[in-house]
DRENDO-1510 file (C-alpha; in Angstrom, 1 decimal, always signed):
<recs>
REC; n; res; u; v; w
REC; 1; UNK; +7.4; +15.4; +71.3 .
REC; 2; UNK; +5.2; +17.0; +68.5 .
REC; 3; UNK; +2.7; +14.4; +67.0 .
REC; 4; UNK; +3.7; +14.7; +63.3 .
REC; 5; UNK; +1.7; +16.3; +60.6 .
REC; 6; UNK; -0.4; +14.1; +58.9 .
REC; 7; UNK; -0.2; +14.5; +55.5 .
REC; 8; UNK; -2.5; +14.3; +53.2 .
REC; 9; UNK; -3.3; +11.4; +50.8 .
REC; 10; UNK; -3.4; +11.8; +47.0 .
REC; 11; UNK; -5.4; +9.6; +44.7 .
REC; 12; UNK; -4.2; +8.5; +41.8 .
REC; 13; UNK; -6.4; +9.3; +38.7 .
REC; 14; UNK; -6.3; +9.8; +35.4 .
REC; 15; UNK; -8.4; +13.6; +34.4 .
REC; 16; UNK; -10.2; +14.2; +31.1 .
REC; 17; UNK; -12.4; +17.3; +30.7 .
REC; 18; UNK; -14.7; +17.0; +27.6 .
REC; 19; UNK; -15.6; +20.5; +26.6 .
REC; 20; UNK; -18.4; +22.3; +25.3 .
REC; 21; UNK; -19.3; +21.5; +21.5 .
REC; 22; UNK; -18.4; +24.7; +20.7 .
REC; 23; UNK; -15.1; +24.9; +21.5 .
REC; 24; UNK; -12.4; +23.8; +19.3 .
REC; 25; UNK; -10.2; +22.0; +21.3 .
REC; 26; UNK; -12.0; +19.1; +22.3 .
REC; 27; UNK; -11.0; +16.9; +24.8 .
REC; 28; UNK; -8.1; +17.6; +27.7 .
REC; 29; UNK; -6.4; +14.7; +29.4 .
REC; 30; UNK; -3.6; +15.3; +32.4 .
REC; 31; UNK; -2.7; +12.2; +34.5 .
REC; 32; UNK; +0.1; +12.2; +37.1 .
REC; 33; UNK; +3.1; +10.4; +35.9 .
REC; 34; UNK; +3.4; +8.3; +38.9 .
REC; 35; UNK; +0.3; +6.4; +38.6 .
REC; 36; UNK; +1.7; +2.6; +38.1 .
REC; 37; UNK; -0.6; +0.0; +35.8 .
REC; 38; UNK; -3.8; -1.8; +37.4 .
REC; 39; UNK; -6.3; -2.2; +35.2 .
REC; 40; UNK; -6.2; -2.4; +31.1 .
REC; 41; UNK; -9.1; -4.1; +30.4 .
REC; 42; UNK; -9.2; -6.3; +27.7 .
REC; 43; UNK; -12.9; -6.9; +26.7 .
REC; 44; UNK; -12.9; -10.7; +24.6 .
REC; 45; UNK; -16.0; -12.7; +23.7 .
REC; 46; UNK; -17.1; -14.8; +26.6 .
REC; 47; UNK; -20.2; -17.1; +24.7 .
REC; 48; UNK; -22.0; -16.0; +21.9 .
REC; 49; UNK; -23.7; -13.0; +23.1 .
REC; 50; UNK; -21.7; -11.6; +25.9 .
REC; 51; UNK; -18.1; -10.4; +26.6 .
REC; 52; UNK; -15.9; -10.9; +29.9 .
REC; 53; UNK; -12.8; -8.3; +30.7 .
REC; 54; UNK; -9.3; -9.3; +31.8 .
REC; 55; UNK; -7.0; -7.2; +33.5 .
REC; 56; UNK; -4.1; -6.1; +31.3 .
REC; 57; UNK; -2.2; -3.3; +32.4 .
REC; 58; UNK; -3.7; +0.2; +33.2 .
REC; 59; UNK; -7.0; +1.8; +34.2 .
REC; 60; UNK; -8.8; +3.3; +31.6 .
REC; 61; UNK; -7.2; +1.1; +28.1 .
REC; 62; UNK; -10.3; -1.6; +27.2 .
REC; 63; UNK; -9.5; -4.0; +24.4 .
REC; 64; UNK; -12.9; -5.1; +22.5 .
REC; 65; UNK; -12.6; -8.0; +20.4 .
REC; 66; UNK; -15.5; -9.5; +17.9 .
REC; 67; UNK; -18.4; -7.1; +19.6 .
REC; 68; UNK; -21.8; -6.6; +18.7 .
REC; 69; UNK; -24.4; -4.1; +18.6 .
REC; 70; UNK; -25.4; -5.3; +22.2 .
REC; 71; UNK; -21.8; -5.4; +23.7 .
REC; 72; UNK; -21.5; -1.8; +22.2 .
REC; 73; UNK; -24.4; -0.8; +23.5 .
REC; 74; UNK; -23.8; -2.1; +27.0 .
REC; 75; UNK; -20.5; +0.4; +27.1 .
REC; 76; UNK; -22.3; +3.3; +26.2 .
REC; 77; UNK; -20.6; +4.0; +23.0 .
REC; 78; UNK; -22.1; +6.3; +20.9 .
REC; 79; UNK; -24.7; +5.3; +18.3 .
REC; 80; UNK; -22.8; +6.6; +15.6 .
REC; 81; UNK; -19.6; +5.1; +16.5 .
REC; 82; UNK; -21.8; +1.5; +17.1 .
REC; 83; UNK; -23.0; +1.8; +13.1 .
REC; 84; UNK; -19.2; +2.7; +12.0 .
REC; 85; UNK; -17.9; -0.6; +13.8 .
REC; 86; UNK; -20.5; -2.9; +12.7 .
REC; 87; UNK; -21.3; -2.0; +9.3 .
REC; 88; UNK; -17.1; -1.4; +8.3 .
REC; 89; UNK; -16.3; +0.5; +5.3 .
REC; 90; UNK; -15.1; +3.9; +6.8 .
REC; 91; UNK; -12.1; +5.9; +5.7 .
REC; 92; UNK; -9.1; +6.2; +7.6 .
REC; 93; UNK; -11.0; +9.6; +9.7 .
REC; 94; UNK; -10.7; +10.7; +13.2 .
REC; 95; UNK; -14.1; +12.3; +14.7 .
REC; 96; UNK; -15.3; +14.3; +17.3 .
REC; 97; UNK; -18.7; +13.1; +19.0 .
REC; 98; UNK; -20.4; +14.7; +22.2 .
REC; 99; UNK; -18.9; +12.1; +24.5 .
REC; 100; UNK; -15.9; +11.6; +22.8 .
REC; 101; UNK; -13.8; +10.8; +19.8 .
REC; 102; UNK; -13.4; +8.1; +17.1 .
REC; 103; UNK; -10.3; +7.1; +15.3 .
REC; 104; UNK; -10.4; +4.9; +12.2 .
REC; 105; UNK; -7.2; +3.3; +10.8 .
REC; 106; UNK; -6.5; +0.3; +9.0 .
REC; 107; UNK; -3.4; -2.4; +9.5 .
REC; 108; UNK; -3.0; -5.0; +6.1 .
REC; 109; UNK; -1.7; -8.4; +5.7 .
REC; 110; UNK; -1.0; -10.4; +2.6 .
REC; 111; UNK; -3.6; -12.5; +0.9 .
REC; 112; UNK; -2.1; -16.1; +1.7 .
REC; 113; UNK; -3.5; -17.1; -2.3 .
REC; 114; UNK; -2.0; -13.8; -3.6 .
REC; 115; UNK; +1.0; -12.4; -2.6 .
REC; 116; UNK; +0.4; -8.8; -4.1 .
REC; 117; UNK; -3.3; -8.6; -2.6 .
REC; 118; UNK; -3.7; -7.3; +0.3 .
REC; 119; UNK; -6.2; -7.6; +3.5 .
REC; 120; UNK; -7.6; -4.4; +5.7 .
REC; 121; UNK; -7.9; -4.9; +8.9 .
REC; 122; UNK; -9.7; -2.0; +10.4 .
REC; 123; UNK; -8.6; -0.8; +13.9 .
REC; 124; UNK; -11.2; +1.4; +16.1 .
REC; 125; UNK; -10.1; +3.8; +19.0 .
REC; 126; UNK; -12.5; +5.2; +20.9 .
REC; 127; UNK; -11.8; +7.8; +23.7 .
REC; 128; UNK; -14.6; +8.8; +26.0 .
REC; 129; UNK; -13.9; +10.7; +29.5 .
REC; 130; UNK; -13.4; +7.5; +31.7 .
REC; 131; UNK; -12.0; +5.0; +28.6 .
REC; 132; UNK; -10.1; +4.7; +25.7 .
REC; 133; UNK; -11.2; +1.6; +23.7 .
REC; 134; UNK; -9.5; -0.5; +20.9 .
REC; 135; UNK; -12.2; -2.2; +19.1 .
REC; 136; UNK; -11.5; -4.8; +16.3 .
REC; 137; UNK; -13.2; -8.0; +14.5 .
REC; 138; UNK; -11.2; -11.1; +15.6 .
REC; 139; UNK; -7.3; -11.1; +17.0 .
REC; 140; UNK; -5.4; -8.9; +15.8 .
REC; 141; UNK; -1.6; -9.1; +16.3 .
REC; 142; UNK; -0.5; -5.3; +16.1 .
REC; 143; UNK; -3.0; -4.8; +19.2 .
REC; 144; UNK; -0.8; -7.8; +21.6 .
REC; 145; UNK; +2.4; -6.1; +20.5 .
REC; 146; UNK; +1.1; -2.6; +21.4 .
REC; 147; UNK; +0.0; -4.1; +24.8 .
REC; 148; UNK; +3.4; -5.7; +25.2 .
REC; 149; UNK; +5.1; -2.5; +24.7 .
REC; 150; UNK; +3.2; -0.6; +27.2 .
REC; 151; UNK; +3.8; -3.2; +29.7 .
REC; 152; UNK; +7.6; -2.9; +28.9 .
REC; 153; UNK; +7.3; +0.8; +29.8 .
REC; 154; UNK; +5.0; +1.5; +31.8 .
REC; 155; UNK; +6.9; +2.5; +34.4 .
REC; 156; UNK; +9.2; +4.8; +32.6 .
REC; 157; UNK; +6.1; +6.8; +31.3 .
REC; 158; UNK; +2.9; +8.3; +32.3 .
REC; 159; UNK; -0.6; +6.3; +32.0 .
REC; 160; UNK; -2.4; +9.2; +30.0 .
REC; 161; UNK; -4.6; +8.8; +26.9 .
REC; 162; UNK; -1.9; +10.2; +25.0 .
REC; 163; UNK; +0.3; +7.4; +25.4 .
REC; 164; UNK; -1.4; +5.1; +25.0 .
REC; 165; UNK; -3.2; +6.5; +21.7 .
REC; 166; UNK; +0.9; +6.5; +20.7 .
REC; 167; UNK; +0.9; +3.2; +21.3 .
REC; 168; UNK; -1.6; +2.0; +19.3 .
REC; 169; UNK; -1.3; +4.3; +16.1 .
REC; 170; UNK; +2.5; +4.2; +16.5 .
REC; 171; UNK; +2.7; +0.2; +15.8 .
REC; 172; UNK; -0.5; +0.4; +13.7 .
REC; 173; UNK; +1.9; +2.8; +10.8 .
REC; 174; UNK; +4.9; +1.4; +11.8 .
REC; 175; UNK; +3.7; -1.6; +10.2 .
REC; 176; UNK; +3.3; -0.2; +6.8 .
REC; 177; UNK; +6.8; +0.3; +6.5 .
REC; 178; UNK; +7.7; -3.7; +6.0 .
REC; 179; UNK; +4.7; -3.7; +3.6 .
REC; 180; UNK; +6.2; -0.9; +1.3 .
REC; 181; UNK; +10.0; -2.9; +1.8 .
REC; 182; UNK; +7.8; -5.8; -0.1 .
REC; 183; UNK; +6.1; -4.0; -2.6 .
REC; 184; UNK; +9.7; -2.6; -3.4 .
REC; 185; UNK; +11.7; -5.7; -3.7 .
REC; 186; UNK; +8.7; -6.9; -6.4 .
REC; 187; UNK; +8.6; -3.9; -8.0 .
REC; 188; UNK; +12.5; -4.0; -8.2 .
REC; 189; UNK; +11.8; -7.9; -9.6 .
REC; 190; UNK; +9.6; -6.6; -12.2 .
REC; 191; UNK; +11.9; -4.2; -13.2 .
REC; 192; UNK; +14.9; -6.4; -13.9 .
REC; 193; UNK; +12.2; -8.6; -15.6 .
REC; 194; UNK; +11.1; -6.1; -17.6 .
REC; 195; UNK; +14.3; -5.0; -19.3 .
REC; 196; UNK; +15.6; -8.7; -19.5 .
REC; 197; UNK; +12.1; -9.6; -21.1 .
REC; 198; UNK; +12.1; -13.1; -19.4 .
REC; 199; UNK; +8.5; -12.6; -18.3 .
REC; 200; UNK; +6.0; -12.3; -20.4 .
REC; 201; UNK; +3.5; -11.6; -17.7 .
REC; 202; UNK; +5.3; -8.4; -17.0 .
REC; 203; UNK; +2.2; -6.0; -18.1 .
REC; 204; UNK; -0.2; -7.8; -15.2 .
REC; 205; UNK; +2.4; -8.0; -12.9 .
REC; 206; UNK; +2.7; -4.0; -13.6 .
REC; 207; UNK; -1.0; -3.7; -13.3 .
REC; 208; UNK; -1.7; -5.3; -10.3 .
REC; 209; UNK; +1.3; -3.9; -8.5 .
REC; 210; UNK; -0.3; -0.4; -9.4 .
REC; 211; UNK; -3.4; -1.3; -8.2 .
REC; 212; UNK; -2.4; -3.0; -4.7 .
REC; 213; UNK; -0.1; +0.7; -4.0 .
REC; 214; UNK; -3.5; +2.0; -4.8 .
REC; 215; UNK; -5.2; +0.7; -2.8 .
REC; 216; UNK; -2.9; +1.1; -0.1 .
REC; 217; UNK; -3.0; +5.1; -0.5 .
REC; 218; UNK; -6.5; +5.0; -0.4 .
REC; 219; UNK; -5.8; +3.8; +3.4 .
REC; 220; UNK; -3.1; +5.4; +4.4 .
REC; 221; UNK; -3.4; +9.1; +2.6 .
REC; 222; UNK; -6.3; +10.0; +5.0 .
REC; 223; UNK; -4.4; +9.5; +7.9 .
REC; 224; UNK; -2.9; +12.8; +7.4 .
REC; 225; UNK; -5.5; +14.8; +7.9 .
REC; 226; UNK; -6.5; +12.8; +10.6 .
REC; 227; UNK; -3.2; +13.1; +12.4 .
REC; 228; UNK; -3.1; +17.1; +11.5 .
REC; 229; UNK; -6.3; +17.6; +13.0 .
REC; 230; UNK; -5.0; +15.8; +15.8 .
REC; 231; UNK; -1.9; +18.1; +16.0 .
REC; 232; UNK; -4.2; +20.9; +15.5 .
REC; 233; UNK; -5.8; +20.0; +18.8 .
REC; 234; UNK; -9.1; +20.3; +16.9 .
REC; 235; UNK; -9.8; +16.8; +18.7 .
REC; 236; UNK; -7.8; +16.6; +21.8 .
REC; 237; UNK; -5.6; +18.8; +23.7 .
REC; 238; UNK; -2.0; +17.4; +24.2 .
REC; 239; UNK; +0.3; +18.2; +26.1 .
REC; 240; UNK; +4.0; +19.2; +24.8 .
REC; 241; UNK; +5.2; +15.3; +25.2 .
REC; 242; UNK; +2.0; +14.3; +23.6 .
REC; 243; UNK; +2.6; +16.4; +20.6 .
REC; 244; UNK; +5.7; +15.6; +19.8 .
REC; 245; UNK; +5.0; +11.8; +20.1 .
REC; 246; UNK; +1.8; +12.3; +17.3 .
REC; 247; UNK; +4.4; +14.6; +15.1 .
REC; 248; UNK; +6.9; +11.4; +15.1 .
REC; 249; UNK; +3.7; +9.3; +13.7 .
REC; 250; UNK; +2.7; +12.0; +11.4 .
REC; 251; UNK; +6.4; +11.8; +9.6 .
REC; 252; UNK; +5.7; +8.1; +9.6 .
REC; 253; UNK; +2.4; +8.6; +7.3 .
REC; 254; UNK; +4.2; +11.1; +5.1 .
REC; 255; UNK; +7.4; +8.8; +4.9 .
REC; 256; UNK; +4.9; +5.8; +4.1 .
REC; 257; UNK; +2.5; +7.7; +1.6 .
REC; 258; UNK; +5.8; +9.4; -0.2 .
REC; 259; UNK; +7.2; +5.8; -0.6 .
REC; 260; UNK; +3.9; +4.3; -2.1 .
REC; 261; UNK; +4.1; +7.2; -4.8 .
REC; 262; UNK; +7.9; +6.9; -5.3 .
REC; 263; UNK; +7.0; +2.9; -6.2 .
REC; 264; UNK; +3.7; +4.7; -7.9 .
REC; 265; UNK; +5.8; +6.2; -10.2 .
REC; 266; UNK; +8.7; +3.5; -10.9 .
REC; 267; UNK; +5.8; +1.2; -12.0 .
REC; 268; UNK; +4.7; +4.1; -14.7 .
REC; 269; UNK; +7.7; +4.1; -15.4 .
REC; 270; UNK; +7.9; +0.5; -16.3 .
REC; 271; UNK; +5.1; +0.4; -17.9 .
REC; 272; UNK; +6.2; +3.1; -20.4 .
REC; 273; UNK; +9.7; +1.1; -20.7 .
REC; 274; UNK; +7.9; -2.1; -21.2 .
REC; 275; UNK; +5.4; -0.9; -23.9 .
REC; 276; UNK; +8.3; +0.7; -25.4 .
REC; 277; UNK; +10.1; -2.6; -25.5 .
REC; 278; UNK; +7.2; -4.2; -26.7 .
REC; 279; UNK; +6.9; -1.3; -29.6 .
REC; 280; UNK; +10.7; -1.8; -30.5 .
REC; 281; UNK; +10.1; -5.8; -31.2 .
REC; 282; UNK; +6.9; -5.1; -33.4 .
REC; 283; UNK; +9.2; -2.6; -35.0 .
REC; 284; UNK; +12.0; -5.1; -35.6 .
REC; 285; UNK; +9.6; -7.5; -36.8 .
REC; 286; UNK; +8.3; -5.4; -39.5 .
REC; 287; UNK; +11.7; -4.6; -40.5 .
REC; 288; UNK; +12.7; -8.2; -41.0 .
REC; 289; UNK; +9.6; -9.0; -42.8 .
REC; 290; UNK; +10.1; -5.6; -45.2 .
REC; 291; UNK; +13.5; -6.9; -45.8 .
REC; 292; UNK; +12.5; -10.0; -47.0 .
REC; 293; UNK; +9.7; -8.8; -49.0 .
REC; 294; UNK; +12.0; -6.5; -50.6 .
REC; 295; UNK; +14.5; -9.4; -51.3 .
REC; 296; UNK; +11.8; -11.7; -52.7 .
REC; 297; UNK; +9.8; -9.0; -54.9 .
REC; 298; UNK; +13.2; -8.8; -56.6 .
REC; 299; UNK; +12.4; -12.7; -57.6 .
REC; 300; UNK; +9.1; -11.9; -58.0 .
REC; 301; UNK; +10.1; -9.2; -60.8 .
REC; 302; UNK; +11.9; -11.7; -62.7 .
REC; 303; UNK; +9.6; -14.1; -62.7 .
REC; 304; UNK; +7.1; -12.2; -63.8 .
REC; 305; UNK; +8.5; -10.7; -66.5 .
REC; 306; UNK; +9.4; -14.6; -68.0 .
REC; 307; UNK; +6.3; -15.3; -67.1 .
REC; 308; UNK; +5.0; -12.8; -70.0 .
REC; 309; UNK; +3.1; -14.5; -72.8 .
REC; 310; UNK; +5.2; -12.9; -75.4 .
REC; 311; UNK; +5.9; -15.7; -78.5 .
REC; 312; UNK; +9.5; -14.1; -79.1 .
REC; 313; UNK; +11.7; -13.9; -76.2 .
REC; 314; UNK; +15.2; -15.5; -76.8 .
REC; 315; UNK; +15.8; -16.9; -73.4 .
REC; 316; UNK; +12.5; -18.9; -73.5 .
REC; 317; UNK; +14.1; -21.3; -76.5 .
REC; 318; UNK; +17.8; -21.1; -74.7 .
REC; 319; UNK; +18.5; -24.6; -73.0 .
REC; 320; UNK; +19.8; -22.8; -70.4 .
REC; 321; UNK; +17.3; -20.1; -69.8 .
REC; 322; UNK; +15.8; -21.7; -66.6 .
REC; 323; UNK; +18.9; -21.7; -64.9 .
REC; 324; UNK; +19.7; -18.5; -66.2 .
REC; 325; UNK; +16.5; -17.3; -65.0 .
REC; 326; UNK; +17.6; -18.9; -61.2 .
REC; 327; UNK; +21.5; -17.4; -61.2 .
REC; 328; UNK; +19.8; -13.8; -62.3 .
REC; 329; UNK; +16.9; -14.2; -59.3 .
REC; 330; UNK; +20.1; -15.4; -56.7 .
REC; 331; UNK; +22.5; -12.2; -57.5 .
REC; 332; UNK; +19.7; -9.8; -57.9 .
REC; 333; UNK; +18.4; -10.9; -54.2 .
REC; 334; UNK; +22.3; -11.2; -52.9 .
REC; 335; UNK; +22.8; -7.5; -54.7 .
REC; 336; UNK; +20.0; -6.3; -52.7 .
REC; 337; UNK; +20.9; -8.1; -49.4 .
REC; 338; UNK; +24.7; -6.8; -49.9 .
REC; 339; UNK; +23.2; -3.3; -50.1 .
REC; 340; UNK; +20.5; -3.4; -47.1 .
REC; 341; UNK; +23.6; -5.1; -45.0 .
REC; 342; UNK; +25.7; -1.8; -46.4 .
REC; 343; UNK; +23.1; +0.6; -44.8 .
REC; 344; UNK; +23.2; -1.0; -41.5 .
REC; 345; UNK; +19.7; -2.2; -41.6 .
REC; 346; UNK; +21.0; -6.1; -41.0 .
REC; 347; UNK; +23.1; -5.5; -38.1 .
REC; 348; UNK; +22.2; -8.2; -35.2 .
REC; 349; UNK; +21.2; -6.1; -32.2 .
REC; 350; UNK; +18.0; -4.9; -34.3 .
REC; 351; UNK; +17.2; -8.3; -35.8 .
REC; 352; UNK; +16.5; -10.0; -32.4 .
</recs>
């Protein structure tokens, strides 16, 4: 017998090529799709100055909670990306760096003293040649369910950068969209409140609606031209399964940031109902009191003109002249209720 060919024995690994500066497409990932999890590392604080790493789930994802500058440091992360993570404050942006790129984007929660105010959490994805890392300032919950989802299926789907960048910017929009659903039902609240007029806090409830959708969009809106860019392949190259997984988050952002304006608008919209509501019952109000001066200057003529120091006036030795004086104020006023009621300007509706 023929000893049998040997064959040969293929690693598993996961490639990335970072190209030159100049070029325009940035990084290239390709990993083979049979590679099976080993290694996530999730980086958490061990002490107060150093960090320890767990195994999660796949080779090259590292979770960084709560770092500081020396943690950073001690991964190699770029200097600029080290001041972005400490300091806070950036825009929703993605970034291209020599030894990788940087992904900003924010997840929210409610304010637990204020229902309408919400909380930024910023989310940092960094991917270099030999890691992609999740950096964030205590636990955050969107980054456990991510991790739970790859686990579910990681063995229907490659271990490439691209899916798990999905993973994490997929769940991070995804969770606007229950965040819009309550902005809507209060907006939908304050609408019903508004043309009932049983609030009379309706005009801060308006405001600080507008301003929480705000300040929403000024999160979410740059995610588009992060996302684009990414698409572009300005930033990474991806591969047909890649792109079409970034385009199904991309429709995300635009579905999220068209439904903040839609509620934008609604609460303009209130607002110019409820100032016109507001205008009608000062209007109504000066009606009623016109009416009744009207009414009472009547009184006021005939008083005045008995009230004349003349020495003859006939009615002013009558017995009855007072009372006379009272019947003529009482049908004059009636005469000129009679006739306002006549015109319409009594009816009930504009009286209330």
């Amino acid at each position: 017998m023929g000893s049998a060919k040997r064959r040969p024995v293929r690693r598993h690994r996961s490639h990335i090529r970072l190209r030159a500066r100049g070029n325009s497409r940035g990084l290239h990932t390709r990993s083979d799709s049979s590679v099976l999890p080993c290694l996530i590392r999730r980086i958490v604080p061990c002490g107060e100055r150093t960090v320890c790493m767990q195994p999660i789930d796949a080779s090259f994802w590292r979770d960084i909670t709560t770092p500081n500058r020396a943690d950073l440091e001690a991964l190699a992360i770029n200097d600029l990306v080290i001041d972005d993570i400490l300091h806070g404050g950036q825009r929703t942006k993605i970034e291209r760096y020599a030894d990788g790129v940087f992904f900003v984007f924010y997840a929210f929660t409610f304010d637990t003293t204020d229902a309408l105010e919400l909380i930024p959490v910023p989310i940092y994805v960094f991917v270099t040649p030999q890691y992609l890392y999740t950096i964030h300032h205590g636990d955050v919950e969107l980054i456990r369910i991510a991790h739970a989802r790859w686990r579910t299926h990681v063995t229907t789907r490659s271990d490439s950068y691209g899916d798990v960048l999905h993973s994490v910017l997929d769940i991070i929009v995804d969770s606007y969209f229950p965040l819009i659903d309550d902005i809507g039902d209060y907006v939908e609240k304050v609408e019903l409140a508004v043309l009932m007029g049983t609030n009379t806090n309706d005009l801060r409830t308006v405001l600080h609606l507008k301003r929480t959708l705000l300040e929403l969009r000024r999160y979410v809106a740059p995610a588009r031209e992060a996302l684009n860019a990414l698409l572009r392949g300005d930033m990474l190259t991806l591969d047909q399964a890649g792109i079409m997984q970034m385009q199904d988050v991309y429709d995300h952002v635009l579905r999220t940031v068209d439904a903040i304006d839609l509620h934008r608008d609604m609460l303009a919209s209130i607002l110019d109902v409820h100032l016109s509501v507001q205008s009608n019952k000062l209007n109504n109000v000066m009606k009623v009191l016109t009416i009744a001066s009207v009414i009472l200057m009547v009184n006021s003529l005939i008083a005045g003109i008995y009230g004349m120091n003349f020495a003859h006036m006939p009615e002013l030795a009558w017995g009855y002249g007072y009372y006379f004086a009272l019947g003529l104020m009482v049908i004059a006023s009636s005469t000129v209720f009679v006739l306002f009621r006549h015109m319409g300007w009594l009816r009930g509706d504009d009286m209330r």
